[in-house]
C-alpha positions in Angstrom: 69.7 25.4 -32.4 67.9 23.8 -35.5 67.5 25.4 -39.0 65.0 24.3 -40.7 64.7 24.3 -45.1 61.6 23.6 -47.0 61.7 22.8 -50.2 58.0 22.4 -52.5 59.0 20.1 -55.5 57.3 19.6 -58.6 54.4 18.5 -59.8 54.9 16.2 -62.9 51.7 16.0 -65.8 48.4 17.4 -64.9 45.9 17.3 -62.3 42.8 14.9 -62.7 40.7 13.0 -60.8 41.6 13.3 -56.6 40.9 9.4 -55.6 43.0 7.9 -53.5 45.7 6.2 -54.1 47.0 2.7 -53.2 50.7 2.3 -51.7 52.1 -1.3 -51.3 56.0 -2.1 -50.4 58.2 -5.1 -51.6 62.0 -5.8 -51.0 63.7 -5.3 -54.0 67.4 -7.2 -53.0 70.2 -5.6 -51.4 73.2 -3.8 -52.4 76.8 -4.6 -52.9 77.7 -4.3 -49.6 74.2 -6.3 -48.5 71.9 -3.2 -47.0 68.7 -4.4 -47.9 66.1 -2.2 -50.5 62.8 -1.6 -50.8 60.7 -0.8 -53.7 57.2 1.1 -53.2 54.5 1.4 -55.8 52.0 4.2 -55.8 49.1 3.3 -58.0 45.7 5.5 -59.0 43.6 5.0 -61.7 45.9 7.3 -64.0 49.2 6.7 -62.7 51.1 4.2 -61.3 54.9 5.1 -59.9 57.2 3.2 -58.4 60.2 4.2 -55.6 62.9 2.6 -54.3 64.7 3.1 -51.1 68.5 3.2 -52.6 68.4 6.9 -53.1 65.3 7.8 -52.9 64.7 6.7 -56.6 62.1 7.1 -59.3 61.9 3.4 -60.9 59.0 3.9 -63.4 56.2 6.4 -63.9 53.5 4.2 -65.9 51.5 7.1 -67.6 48.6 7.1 -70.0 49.4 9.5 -73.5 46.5 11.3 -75.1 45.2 8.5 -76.6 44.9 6.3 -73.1 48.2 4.2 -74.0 50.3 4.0 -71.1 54.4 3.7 -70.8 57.5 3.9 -68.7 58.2 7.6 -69.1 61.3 7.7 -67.3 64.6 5.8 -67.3 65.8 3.7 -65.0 67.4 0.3 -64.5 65.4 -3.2 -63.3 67.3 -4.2 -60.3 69.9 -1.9 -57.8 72.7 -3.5 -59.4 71.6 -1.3 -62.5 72.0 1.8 -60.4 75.3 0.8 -58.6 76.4 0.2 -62.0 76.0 3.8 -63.3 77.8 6.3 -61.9 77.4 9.1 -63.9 73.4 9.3 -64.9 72.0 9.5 -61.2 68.6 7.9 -63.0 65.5 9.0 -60.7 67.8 9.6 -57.4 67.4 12.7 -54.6 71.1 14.1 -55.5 72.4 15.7 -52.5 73.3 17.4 -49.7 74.2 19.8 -52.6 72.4 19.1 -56.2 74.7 20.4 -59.2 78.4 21.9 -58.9 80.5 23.3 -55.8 83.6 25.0 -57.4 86.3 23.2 -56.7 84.6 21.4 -53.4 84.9 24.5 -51.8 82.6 27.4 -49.9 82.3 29.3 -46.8 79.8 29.7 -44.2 80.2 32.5 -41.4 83.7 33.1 -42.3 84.7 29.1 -42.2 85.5 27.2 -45.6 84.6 23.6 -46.1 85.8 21.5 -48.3 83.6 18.6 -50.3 85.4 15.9 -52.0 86.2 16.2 -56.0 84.4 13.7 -58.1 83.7 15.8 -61.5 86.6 17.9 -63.4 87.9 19.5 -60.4 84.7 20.1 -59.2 82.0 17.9 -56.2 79.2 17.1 -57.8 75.7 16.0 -56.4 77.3 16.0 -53.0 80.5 14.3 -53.5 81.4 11.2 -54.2 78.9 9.2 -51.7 76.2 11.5 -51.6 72.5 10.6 -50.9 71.8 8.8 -54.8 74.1 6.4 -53.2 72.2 5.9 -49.9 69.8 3.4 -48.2 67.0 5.5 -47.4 64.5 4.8 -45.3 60.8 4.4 -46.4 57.1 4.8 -45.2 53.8 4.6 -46.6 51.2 7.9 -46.5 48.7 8.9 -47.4 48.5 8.8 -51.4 52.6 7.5 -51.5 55.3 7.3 -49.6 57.7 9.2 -47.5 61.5 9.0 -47.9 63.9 9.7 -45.1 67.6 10.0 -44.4 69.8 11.5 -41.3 73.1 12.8 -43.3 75.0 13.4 -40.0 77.4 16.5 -39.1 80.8 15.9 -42.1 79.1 13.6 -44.4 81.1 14.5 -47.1 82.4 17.5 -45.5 79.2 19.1 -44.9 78.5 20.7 -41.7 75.5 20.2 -39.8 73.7 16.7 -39.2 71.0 16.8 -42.0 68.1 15.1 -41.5 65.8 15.5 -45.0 62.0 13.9 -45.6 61.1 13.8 -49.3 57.5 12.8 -50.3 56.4 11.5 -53.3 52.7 11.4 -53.6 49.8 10.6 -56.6 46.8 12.3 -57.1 45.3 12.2 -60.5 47.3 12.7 -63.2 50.1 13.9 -61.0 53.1 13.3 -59.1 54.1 15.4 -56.1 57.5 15.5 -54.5 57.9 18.0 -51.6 60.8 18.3 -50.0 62.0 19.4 -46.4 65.5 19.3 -44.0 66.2 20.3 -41.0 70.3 21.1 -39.9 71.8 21.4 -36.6 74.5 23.9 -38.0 74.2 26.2 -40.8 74.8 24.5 -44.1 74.2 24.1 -47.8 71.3 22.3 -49.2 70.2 21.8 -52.4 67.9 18.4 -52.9 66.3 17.9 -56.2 65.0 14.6 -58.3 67.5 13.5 -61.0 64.9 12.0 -63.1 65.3 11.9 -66.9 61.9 11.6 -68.9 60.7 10.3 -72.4 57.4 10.8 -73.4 57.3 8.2 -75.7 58.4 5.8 -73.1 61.6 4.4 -71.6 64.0 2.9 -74.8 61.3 4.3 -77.3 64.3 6.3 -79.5 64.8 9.9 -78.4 63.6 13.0 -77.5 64.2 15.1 -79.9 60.9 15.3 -81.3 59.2 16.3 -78.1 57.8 19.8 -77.9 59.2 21.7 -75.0 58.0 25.3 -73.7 60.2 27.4 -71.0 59.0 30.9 -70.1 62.5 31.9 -69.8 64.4 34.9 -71.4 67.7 34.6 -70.0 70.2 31.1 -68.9 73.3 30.9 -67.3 76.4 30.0 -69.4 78.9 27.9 -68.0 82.0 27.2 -68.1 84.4 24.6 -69.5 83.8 22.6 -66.2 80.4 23.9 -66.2 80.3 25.8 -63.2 78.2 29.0 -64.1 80.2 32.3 -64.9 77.9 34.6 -63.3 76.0 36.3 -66.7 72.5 36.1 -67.8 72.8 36.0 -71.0 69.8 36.1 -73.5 68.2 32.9 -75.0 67.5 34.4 -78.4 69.4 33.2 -81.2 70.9 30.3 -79.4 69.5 26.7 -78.4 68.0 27.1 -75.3 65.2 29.7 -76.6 62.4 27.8 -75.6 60.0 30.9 -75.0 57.3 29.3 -77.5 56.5 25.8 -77.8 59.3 24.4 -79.7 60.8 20.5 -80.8 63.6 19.7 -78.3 65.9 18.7 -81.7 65.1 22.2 -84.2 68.0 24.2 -82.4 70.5 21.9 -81.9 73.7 21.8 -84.6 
């Protein structure tokens, strides 16, 4: 029997134009242990966005400002020894099978408990130590970008179920679409998201403090000291993270 998850991502800027976009591939060296990588670029007449096959990655997003001035407005690294590198950021990757914190690498399914290997304060992380950031994906062009694929078989990290999860990032306009989707041959966990961390100004232009954020949100969930949430929804007024009208990143903070 096969359970199937689908996941609709987000969709980064604003729409524009709907012309076609162009995809092209390159190899982009191999990895320590010699698995070759690709690199895709997705180019329109707004945007152009580049993907790499070691997790699944956001390179660059090349994006126009008000003005028509275009910059790198996410981070990332120029090569995959960059990535291998840095073991704590995640720059641009697909974290999974599980994004964020398991307590303790632990939880239960029909009555049986699994256990994911600790890699963060007692706690498993993006799916353990070797989860899918850390993965050779497999890539194809589509129509308007590029499809990412990778078959997480039945334990991977003590997961159960073989996983087998599509992500596809694709341009049109101003914007950039990842949908997600998995299919498991057991019941499991899965939580895939893009770990992508964005500066407006562009990539190494100083910091964000200065950006204006807006979050329609009333309540958050306070963690705790290994930030694993505590269960309460607590209210956003009166602390840093009320961002229910258009506020500067930096005014809240201490």
């Amino acid at each position: 029997m096969k359970f199937k998850y689908a996941m609709v991502g987000t969709a980064v800027l604003l729409m524009s134009s709907l012309a076609q976009a162009s995809v092209s591939k390159a190899s982009w060296g191999k990895t320590a242990e010699g698995k070759a990588v690709e690199i895709f670029t997705v180019s329109d007449a707004d945007l152009t966005v580049r993907i790499t096959t070691f997790g699944a990655r956001v390179v660059s997003i090349e994006a126009p400002d008000k003005n028509g001035k275009k910059a790198d407005v996410v981070l990332g690294y120029d090569n995959v020894a960059g990535y291998e590198g840095d073991t704590t950021t995640y720059f641009g990757s697909i974290v999974g099978r599980y994004g964020n914190r398991i307590a303790k690498g632990t939880f239960s399914i029909d009555g049986k408990t699994y256990h994911v290997p600790l890699n963060n304060n007692g706690n498993a992380l993006h799916g353990g130590p070797a989860g899918y950031s850390s993965k050779v994906w497999t890539g194809k062009e589509i129509p308007d970008g590029v499809e990412m694929s990778l078959v997480s078989p039945d334990g991977d990290m003590g997961f159960p179920g073989t996983l087998t999860v599509h992500v596809r990032y694709t341009v049109v306009g101003k914007s950039l679409h990842i949908n997600y989707s998995a299919t498991t041959t057991k019941p499991t966990v899965v939580n895939l998201t893009n770990h992508s961390y964005f500066n407006l100004a562009g990539n190494g232009k100083g910091n964000i403090l200065g950006t204006v954020l807006m979050i329609p949100a009333d309540r958050y969930t306070p963690v705790n000291a290994t930030q694993i949430p505590t269960g309460v929804l607590a209210p956003v007024a009166g602390t840093p993270f009320d961002f229910r009208k258009p506020t500067p990143i930096g005014a809240a903070l201490p």
